[in-house]
C-alpha positions, -999 to +999 in steps of 0.1 A: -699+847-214-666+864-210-670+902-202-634+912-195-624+910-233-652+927-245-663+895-264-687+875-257-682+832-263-712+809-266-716+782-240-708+757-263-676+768-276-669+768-239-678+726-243-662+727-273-625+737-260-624+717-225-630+683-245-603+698-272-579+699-241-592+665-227-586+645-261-550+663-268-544+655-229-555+617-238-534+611-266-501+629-255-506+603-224-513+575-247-482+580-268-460+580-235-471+552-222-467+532-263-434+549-260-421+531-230-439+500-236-417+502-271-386+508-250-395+476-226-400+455-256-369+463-275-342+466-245-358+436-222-372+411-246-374+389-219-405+404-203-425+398-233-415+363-237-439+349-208-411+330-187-378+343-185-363+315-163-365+295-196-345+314-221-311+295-231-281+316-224-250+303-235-223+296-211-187+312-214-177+299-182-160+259-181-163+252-147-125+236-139-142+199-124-158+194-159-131+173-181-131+166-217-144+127-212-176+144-199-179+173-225-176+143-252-203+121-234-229+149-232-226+150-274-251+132-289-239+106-313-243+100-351-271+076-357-254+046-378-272+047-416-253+010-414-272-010-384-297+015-376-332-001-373-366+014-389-375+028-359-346+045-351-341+062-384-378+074-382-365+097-358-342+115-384-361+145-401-383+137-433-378+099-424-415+087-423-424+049-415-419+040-455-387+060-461-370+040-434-386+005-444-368+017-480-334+022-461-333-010-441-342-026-477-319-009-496-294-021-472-302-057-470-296-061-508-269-040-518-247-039-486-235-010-461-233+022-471-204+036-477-210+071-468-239+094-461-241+105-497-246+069-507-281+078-490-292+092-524-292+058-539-321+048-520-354+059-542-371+092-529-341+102-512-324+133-530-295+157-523-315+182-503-329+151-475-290+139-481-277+179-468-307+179-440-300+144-429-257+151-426-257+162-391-273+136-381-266+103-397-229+085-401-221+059-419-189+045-399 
């Protein structure tokens, strides 16, 4: 009971007010801590990506011993539509086991290809698999 005022307060209005305080105490602490947890994740992504040391970041820098003959080597070539084997093209994307048997048949009776877009002669093979299959195929 408060006496000073002149008013008198029940015990559990008392209760009532210290948890009030507690709970706005807990949830002004819990939105500073989301807060910075939010600034973590959007200005270091990296932390939240489980190993850093494996992110790709491209490099600006040529270092001066590295010549042209071994920038060209480290490109991977065109696989050649003309003598690849089945195996081979079943490594190109939506190229299963049948699709390639098709190719290699295709190619037996009716000659090399003349270019990638000749591809679309082969049955099941359409202009979409032709665009998907462009970066990886030649037909030299």
């Amino acid at each position: 009971m408060n006496k000073d005022s002149g008013l008198e307060t029940s015990p559990t209005s008392d209760i009532v007010e210290r948890h009030y305080w507690k709970a706005v105490t807990f949830l002004v602490v819990l939105i500073l801590v989301g807060s910075g947890f939010w600034g973590v994740r959007r200005f270091a992504p990296a932390v939240f990506l489980g190993k850093p040391d494996l992110i790709a970041v491209p490099n600006e820098e040529r270092p001066e011993s590295q010549t042209t003959e071994t920038l060209t080597s480290s490109t991977p070539e065109l696989l050649n539509i003309n003598t690849a084997s089945t195996k081979a093209l079943q490594t190109l994307p939506n190229i299963g086991p049948q699709m390639a048997q098709r190719i290699v048949d295709y190619r037996k009776q009716h000659g090399m290809f003349a270019s990638v877009d000749a591809l679309q002669n082969v049955k099941g093979i359409g202009a979409k698999t032709v665009e998907k299959l462009r970066p990886f195929v030649d037909a030299k």
